[in-house]
N, CA, C and O atoms as a Maestro MAE file, in Angstrom:
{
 s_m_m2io_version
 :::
 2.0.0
}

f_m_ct {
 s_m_title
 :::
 protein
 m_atom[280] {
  # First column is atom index #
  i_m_mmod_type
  r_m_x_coord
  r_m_y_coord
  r_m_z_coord
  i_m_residue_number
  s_m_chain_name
  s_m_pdb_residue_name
  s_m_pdb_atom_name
  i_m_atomic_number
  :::
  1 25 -31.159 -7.564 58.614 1 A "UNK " " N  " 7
  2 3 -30.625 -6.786 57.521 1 A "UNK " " CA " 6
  3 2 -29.112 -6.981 57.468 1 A "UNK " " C  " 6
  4 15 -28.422 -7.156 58.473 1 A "UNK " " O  " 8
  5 25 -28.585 -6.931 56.033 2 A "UNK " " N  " 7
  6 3 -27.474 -7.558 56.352 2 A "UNK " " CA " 6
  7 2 -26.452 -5.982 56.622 2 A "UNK " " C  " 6
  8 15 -26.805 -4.876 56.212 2 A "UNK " " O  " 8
  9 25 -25.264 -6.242 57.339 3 A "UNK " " N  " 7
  10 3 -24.331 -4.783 57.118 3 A "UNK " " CA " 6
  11 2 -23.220 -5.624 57.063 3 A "UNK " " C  " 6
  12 15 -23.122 -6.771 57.500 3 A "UNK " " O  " 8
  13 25 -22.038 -4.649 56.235 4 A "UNK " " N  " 7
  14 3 -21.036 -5.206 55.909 4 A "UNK " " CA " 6
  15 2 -19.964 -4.987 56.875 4 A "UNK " " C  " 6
  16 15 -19.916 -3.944 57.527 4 A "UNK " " O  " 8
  17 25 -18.858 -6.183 57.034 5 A "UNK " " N  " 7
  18 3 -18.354 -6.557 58.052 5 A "UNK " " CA " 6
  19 2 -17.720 -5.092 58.078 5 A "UNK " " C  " 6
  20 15 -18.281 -4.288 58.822 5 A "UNK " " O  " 8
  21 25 -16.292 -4.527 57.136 6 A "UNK " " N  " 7
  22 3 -15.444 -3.866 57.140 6 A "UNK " " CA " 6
  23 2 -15.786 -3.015 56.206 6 A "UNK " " C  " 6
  24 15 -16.392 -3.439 55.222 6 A "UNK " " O  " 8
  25 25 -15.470 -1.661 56.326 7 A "UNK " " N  " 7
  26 3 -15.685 -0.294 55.006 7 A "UNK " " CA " 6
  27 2 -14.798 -1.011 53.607 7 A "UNK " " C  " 6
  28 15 -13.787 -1.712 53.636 7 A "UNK " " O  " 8
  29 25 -15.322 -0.701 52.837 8 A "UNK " " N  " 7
  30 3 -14.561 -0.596 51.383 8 A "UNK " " CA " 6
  31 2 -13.788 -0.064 50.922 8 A "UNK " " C  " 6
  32 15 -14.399 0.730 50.207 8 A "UNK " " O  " 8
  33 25 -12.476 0.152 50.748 9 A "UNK " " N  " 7
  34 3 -11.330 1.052 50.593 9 A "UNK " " CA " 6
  35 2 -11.729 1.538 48.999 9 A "UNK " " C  " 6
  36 15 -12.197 0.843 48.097 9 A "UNK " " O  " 8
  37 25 -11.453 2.648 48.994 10 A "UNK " " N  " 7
  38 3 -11.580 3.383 47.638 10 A "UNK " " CA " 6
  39 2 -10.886 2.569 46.176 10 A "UNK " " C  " 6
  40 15 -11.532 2.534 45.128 10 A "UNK " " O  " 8
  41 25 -9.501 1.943 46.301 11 A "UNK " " N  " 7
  42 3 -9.123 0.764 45.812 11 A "UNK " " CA " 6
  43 2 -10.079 -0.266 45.333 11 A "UNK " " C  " 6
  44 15 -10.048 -0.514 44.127 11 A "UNK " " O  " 8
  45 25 -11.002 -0.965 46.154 12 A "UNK " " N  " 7
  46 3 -11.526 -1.937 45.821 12 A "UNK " " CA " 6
  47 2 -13.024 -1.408 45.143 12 A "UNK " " C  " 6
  48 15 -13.647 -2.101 44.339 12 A "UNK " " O  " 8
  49 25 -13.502 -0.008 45.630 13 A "UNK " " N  " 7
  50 3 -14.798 0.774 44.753 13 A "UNK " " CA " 6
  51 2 -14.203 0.911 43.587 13 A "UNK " " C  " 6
  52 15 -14.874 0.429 42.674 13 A "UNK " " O  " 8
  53 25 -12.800 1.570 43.129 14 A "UNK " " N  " 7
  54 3 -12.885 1.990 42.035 14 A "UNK " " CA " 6
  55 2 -12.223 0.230 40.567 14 A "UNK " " C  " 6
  56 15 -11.972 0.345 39.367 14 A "UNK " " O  " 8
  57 25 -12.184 -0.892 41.319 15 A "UNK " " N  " 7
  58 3 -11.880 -1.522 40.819 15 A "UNK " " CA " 6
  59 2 -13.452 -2.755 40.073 15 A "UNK " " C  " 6
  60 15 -13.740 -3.472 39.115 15 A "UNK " " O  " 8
  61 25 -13.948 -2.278 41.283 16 A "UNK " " N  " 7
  62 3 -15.651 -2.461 41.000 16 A "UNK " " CA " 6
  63 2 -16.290 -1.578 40.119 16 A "UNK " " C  " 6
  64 15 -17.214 -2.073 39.473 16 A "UNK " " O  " 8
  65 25 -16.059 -0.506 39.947 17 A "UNK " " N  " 7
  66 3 -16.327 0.370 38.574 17 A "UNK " " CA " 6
  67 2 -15.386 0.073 37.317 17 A "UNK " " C  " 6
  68 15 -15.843 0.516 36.264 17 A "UNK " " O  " 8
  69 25 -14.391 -0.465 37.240 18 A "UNK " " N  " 7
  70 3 -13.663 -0.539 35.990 18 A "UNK " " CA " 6
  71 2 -14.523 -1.029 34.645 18 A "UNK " " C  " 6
  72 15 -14.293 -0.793 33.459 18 A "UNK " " O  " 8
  73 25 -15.521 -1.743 35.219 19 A "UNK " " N  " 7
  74 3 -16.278 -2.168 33.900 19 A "UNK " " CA " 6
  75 2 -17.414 -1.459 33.389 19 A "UNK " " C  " 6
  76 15 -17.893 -1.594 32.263 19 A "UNK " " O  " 8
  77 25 -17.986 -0.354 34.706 20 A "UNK " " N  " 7
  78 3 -18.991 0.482 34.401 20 A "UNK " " CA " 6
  79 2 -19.007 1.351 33.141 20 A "UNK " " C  " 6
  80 15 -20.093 1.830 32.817 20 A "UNK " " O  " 8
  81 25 -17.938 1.606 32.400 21 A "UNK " " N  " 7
  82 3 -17.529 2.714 31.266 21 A "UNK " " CA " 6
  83 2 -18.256 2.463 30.237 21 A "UNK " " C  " 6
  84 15 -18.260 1.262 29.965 21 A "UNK " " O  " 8
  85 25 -18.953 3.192 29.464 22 A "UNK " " N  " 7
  86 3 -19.263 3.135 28.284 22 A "UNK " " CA " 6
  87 2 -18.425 3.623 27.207 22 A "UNK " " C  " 6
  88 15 -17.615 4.547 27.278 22 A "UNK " " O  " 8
  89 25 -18.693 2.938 26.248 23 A "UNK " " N  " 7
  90 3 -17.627 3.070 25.155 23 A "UNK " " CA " 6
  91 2 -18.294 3.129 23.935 23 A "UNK " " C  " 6
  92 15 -19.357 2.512 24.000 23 A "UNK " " O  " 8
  93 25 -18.069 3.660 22.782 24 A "UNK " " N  " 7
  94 3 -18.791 4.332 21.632 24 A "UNK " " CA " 6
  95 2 -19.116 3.108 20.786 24 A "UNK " " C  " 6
  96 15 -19.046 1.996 21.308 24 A "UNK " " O  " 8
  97 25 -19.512 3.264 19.348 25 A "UNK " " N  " 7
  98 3 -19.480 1.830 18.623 25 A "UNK " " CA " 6
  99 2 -18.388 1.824 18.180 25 A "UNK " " C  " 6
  100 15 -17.562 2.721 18.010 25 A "UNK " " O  " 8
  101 25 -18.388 0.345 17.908 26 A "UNK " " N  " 7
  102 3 -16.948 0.210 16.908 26 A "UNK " " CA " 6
  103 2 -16.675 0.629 15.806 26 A "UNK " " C  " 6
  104 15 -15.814 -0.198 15.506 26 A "UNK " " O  " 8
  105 25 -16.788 1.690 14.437 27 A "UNK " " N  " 7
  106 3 -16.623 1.512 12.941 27 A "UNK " " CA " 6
  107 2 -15.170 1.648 12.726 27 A "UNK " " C  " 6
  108 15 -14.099 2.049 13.184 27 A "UNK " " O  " 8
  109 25 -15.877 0.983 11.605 28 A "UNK " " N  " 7
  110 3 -14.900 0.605 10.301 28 A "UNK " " CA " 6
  111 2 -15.019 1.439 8.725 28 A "UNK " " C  " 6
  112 15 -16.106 1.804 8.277 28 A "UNK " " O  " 8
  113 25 -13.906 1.619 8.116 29 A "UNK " " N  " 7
  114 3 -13.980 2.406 7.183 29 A "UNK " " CA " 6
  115 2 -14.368 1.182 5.665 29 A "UNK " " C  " 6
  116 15 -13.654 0.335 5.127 29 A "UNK " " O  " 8
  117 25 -15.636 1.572 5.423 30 A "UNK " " N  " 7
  118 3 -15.262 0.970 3.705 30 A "UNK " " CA " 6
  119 2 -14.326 0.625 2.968 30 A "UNK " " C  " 6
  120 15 -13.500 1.464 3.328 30 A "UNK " " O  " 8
  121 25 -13.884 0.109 2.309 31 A "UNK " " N  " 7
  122 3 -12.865 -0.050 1.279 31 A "UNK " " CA " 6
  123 2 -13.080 0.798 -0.042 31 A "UNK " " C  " 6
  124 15 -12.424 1.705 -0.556 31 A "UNK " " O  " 8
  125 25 -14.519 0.004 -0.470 32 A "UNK " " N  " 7
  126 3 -14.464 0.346 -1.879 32 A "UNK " " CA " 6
  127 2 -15.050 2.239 -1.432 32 A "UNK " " C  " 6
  128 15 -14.344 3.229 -1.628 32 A "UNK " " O  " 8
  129 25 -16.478 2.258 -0.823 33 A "UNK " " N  " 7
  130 3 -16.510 3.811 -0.797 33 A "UNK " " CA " 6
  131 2 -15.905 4.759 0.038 33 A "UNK " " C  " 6
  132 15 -16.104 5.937 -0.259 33 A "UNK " " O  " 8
  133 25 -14.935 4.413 1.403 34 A "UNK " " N  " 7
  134 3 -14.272 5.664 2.142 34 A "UNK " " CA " 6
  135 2 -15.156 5.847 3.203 34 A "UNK " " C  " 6
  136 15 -14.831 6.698 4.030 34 A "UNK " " O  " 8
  137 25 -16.444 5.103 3.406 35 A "UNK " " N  " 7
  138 3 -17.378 5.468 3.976 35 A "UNK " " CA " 6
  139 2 -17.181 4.714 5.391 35 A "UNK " " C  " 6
  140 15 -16.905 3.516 5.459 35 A "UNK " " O  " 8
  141 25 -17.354 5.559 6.522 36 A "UNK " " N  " 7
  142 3 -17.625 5.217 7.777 36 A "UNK " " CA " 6
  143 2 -18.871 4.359 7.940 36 A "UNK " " C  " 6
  144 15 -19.837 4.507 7.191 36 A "UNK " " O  " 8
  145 25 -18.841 3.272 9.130 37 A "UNK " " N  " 7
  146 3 -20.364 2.451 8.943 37 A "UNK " " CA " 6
  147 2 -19.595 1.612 10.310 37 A "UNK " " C  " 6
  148 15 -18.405 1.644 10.624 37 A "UNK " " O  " 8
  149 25 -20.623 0.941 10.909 38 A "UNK " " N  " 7
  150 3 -20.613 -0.145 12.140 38 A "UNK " " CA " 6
  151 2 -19.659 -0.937 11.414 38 A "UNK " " C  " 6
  152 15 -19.320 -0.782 10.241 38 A "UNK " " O  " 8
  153 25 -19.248 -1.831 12.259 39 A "UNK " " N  " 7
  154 3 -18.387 -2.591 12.437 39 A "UNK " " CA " 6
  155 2 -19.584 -4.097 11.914 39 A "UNK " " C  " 6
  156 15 -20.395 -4.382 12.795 39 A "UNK " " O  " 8
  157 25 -19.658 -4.877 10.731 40 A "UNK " " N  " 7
  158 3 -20.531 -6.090 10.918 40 A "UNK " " CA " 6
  159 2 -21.745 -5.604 10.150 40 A "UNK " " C  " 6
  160 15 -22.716 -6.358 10.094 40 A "UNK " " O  " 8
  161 25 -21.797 -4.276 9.478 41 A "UNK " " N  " 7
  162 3 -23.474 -3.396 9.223 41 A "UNK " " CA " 6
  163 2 -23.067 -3.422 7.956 41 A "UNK " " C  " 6
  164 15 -21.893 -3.613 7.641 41 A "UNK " " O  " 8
  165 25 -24.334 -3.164 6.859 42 A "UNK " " N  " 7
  166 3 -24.316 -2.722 5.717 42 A "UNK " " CA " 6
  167 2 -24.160 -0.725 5.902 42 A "UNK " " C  " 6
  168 15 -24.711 0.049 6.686 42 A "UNK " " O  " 8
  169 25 -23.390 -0.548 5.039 43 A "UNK " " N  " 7
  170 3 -22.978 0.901 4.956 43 A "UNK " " CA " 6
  171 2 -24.482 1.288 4.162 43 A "UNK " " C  " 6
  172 15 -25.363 0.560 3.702 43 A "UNK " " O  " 8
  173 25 -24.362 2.485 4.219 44 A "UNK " " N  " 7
  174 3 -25.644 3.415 3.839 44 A "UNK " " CA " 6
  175 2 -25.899 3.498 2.372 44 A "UNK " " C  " 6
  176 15 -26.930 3.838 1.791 44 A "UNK " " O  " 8
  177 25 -24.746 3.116 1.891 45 A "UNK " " N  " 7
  178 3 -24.602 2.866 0.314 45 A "UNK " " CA " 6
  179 2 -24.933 1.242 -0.074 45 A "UNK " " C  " 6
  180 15 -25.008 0.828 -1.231 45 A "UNK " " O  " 8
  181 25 -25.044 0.737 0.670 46 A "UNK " " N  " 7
  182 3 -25.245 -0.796 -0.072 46 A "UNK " " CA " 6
  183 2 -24.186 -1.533 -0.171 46 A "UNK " " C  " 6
  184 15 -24.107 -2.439 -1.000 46 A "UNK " " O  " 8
  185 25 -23.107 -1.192 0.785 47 A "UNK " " N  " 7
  186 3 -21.645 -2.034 0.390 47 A "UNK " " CA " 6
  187 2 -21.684 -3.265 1.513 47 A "UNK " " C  " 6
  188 15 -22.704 -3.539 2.146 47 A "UNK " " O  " 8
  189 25 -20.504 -3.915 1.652 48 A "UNK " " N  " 7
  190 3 -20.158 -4.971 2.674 48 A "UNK " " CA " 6
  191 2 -19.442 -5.557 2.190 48 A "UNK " " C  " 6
  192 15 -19.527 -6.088 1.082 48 A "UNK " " O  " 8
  193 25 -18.255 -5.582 3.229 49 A "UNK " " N  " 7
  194 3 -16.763 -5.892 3.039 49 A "UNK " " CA " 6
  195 2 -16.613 -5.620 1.174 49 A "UNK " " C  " 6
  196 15 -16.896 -6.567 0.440 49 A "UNK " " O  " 8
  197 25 -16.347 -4.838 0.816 50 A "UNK " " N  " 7
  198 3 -16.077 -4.325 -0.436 50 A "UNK " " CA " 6
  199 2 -17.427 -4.973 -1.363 50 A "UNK " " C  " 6
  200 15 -17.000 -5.698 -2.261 50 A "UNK " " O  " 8
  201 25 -18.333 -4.911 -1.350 51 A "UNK " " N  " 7
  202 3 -19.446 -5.537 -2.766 51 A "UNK " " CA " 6
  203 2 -21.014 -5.119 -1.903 51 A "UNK " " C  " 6
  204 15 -21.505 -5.013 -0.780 51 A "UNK " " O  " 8
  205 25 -21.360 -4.974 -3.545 52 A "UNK " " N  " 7
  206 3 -22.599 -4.243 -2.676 52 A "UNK " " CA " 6
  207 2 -23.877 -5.098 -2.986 52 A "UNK " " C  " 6
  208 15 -24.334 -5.603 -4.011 52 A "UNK " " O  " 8
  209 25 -24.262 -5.048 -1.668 53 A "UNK " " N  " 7
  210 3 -25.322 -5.857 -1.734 53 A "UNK " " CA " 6
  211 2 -26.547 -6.137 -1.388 53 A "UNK " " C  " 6
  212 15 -27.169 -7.153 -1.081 53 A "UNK " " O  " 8
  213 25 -26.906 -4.295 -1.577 54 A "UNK " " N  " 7
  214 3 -28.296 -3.528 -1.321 54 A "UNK " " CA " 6
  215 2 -28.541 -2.951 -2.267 54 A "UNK " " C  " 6
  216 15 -27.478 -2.471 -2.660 54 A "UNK " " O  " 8
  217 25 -29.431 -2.650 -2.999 55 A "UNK " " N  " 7
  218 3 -29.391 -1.950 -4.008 55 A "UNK " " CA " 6
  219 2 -30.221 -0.720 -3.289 55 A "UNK " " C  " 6
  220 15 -31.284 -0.810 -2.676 55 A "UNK " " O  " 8
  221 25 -29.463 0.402 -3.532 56 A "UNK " " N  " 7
  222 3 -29.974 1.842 -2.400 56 A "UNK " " CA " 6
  223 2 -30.900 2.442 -4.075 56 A "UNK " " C  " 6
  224 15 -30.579 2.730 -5.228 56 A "UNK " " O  " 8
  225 25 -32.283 2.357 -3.152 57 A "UNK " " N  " 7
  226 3 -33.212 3.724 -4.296 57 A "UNK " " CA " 6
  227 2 -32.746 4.934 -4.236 57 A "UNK " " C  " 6
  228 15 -32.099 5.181 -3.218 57 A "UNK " " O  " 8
  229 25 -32.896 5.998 -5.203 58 A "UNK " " N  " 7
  230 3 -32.449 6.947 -5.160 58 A "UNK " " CA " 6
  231 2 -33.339 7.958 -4.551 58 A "UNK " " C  " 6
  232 15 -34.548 7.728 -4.509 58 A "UNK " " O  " 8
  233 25 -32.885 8.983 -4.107 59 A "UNK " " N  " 7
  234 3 -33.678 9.913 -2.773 59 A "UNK " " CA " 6
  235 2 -34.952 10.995 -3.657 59 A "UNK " " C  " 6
  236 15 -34.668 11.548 -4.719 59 A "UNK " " O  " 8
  237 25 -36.007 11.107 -3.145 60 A "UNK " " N  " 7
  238 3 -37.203 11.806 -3.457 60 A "UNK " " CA " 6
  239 2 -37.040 13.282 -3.003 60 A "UNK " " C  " 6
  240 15 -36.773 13.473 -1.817 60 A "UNK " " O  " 8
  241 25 -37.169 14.289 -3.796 61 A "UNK " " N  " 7
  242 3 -37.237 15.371 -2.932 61 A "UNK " " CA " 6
  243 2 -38.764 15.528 -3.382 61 A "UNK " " C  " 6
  244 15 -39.438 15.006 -4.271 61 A "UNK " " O  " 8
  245 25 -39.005 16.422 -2.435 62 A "UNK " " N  " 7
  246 3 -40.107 17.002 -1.663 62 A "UNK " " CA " 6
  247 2 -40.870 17.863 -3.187 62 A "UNK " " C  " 6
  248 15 -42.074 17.938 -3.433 62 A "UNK " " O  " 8
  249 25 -39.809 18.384 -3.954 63 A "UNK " " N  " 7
  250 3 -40.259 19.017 -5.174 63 A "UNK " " CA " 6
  251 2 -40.813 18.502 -6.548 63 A "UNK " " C  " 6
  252 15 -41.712 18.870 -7.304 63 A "UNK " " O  " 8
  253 25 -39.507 17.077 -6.537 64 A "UNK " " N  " 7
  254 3 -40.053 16.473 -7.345 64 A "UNK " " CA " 6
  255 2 -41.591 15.686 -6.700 64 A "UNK " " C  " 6
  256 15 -42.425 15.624 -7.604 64 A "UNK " " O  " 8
  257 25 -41.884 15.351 -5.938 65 A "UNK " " N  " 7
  258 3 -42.919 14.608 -5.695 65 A "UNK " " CA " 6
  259 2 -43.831 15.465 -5.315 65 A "UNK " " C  " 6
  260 15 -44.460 14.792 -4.498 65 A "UNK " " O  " 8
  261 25 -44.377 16.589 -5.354 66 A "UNK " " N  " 7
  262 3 -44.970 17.460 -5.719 66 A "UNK " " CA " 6
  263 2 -45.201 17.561 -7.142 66 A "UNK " " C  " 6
  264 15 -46.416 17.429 -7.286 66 A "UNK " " O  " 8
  265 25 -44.675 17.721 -8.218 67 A "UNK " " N  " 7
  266 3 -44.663 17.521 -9.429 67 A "UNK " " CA " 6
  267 2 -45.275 16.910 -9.728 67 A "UNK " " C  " 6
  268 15 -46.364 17.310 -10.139 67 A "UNK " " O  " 8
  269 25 -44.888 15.251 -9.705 68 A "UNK " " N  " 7
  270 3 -45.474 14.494 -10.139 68 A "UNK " " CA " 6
  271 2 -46.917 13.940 -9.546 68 A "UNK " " C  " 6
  272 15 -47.664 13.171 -10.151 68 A "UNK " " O  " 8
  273 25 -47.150 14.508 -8.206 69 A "UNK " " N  " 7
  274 3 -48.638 14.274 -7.603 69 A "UNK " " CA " 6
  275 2 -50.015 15.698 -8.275 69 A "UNK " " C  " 6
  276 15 -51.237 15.847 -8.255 69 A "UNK " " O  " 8
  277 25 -49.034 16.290 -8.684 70 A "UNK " " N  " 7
  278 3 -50.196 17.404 -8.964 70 A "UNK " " CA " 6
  279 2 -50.337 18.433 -9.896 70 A "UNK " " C  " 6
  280 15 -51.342 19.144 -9.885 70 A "UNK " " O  " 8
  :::
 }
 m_bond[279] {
  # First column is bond index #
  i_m_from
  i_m_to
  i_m_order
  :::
  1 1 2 1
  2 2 3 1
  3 3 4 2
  4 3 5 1
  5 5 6 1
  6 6 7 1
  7 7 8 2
  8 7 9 1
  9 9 10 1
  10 10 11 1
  11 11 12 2
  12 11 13 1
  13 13 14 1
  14 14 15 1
  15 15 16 2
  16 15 17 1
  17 17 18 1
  18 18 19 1
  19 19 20 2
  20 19 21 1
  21 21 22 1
  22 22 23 1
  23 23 24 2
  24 23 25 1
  25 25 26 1
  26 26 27 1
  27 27 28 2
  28 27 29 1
  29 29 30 1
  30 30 31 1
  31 31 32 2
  32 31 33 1
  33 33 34 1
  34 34 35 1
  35 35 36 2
  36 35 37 1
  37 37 38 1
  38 38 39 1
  39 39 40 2
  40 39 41 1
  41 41 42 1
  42 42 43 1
  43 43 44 2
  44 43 45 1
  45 45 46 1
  46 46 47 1
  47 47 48 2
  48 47 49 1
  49 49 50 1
  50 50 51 1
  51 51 52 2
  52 51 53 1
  53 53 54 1
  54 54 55 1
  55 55 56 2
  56 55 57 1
  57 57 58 1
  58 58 59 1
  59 59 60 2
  60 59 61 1
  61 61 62 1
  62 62 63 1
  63 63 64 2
  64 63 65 1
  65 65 66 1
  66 66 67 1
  67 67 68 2
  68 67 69 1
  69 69 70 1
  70 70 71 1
  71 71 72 2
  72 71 73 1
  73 73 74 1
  74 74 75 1
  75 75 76 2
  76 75 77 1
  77 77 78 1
  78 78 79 1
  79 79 80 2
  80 79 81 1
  81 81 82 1
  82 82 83 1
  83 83 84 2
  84 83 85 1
  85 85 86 1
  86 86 87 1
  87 87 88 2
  88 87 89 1
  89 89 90 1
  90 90 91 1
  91 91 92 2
  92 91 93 1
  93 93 94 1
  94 94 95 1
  95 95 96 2
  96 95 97 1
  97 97 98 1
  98 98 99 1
  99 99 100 2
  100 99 101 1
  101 101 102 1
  102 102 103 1
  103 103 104 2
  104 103 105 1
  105 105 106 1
  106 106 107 1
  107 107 108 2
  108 107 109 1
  109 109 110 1
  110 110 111 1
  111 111 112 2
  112 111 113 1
  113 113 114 1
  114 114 115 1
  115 115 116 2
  116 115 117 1
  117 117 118 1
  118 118 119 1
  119 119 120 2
  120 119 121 1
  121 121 122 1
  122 122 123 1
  123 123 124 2
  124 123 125 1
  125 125 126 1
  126 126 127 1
  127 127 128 2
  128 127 129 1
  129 129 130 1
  130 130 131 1
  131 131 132 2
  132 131 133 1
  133 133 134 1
  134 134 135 1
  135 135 136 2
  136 135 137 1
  137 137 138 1
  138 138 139 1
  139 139 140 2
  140 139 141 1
  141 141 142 1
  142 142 143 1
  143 143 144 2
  144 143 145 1
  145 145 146 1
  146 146 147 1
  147 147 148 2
  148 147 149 1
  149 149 150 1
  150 150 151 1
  151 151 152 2
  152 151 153 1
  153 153 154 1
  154 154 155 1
  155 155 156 2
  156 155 157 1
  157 157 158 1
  158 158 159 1
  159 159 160 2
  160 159 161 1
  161 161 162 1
  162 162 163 1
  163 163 164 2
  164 163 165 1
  165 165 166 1
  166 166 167 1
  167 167 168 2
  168 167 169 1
  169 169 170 1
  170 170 171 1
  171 171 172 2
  172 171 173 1
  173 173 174 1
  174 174 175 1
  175 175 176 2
  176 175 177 1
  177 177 178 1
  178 178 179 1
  179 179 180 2
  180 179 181 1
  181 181 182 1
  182 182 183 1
  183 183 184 2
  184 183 185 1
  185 185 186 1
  186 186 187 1
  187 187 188 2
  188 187 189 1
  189 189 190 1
  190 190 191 1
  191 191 192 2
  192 191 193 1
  193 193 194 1
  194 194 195 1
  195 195 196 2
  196 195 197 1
  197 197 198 1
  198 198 199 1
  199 199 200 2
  200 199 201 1
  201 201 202 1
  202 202 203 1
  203 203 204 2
  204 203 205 1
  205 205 206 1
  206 206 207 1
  207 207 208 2
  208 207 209 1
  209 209 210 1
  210 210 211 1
  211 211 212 2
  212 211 213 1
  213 213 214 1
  214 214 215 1
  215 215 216 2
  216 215 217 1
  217 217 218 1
  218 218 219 1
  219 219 220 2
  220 219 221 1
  221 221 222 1
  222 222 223 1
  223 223 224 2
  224 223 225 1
  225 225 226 1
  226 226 227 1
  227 227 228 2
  228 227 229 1
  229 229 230 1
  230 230 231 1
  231 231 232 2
  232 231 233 1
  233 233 234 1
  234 234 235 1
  235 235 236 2
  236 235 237 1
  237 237 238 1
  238 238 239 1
  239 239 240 2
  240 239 241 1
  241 241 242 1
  242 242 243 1
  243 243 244 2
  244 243 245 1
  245 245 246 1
  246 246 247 1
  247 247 248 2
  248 247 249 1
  249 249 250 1
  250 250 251 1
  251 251 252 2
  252 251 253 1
  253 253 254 1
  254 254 255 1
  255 255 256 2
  256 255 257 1
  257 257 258 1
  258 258 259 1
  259 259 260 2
  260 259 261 1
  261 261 262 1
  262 262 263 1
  263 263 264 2
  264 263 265 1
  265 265 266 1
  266 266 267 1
  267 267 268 2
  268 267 269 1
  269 269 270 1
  270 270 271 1
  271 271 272 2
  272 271 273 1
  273 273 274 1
  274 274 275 1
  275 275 276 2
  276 275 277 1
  277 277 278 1
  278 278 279 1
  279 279 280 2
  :::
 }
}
């Protein structure tokens, strides 16, 4: 089994953790809508780098689609 020659000075543990950190995502703010979104992602609106190029359906509520089922 192996054991290590000499103890590890707290110095060299905490320099061995420097990369352990987690770090949040990157965003970026829209141009054209103001809108927060990933860094590289289509925003929730259909944009990218200023032009949009999703066309987003518009949202169902629960009432109207009731309505129209019955």
């Amino acid at each position: 089994m192996a054991v290590q020659k000499s103890r590890k000075t707290p110095s060299r543990r905490g320099m061995r953790r420097s990369h352990d950190g987690l770090s949040g995502p990157t965003l970026s703010e829209e141009s054209t809508t103001g809108e927060i979104h990933r860094r590289h992602h289509v925003s929730a609106e259909g944009f990218y780098r200023g032009r949009q190029v999703v066309e987003v359906a518009p949202e169902i509520d629960e009432e109207d689609l009731e309505e129209t089922q019955g």
